[in-house]
N, C-alpha and C positions, 0 to 999 in steps of 0.2 A: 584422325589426323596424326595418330601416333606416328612418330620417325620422322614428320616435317622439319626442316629447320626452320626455327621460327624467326631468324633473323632473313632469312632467303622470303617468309611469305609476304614480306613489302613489295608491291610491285614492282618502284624504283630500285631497292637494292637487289632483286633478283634481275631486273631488264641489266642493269651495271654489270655485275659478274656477268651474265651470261654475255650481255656484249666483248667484255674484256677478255674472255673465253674465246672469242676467234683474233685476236689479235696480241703479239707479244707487249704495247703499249697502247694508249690512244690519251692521246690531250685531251685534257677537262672539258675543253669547248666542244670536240666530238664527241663525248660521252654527251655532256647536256643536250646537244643537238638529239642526238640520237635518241634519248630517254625522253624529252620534250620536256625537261624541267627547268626550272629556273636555276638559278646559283645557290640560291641560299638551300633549296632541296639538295642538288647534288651533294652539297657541301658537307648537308650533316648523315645524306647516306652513305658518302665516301668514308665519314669520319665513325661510323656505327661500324663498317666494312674493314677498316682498317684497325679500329682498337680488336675486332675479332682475328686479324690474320688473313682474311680471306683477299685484303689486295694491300700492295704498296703504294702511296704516293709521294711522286720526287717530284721536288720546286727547282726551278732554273730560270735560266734566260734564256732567250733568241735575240740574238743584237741585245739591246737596252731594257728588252719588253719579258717581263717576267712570265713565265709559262710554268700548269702544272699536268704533269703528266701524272695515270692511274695505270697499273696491270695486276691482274689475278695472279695471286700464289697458287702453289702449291695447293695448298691446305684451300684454298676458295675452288681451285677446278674441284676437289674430292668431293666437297660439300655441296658445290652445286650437281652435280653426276648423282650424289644420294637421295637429294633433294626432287630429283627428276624422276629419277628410279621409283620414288615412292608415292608420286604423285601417279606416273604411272599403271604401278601396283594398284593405286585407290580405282583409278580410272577404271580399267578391267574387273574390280570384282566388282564396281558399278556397274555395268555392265554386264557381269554376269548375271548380279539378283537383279535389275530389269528383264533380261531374258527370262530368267526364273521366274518371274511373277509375271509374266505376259505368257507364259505356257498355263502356269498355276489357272488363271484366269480363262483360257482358252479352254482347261479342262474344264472346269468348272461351269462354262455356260456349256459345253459342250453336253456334259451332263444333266442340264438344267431341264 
């Protein structure tokens, strides 16, 4: 698991960047949606998310009704792209020593 970031292997905070990842903002309420958490989860993955850098979040209003908006930095696209890259990298040599031990074995009864 070397090279994971280990702030990305929550699944909430990686499903958040990456969603934030196709869009320049999204309101709290569509991140929750989308993530399928509640408030109180979103809340404290945004708040893990953001003392790291990897997203901003701005409080405002619409009319009277307060609204908070999240989007990915900078530094959060990098980390999720490394993050991916490496999981990827694991996946394929998985994959390769499957392969390799399903021949290993092949020879082996082959032999047999």
């Amino acid at each position: 698991m070397a090279g994971l970031d280990p702030l990305l292997q929550h699944p909430t905070r990686l499903t958040v960047v990456a969603f934030l990842g196709g869009c320049v903002e999204a309101e709290f309420s569509a991140v929750r949606d989308y993530c399928q958490v509640s408030d109180s989860v979103l809340s404290k993955a945004a708040s893990a998310l953001e003392e790291a850098g990897y997203i901003v979040v701005k409080k405002g209003y619409v009319g009277k009704r307060p609204r908070t908006w999240l989007a990915v930095t900078g530094t959060g696209r990098r980390a999720l792209a490394d993050h991916l890259a490496v999981l990827q990298r694991l996946a394929a040599a998985a994959e390769a020593a499957g392969r390799e031990a399903e021949e290993q074995a092949d020879g082996h009864a082959a032999g047999s």
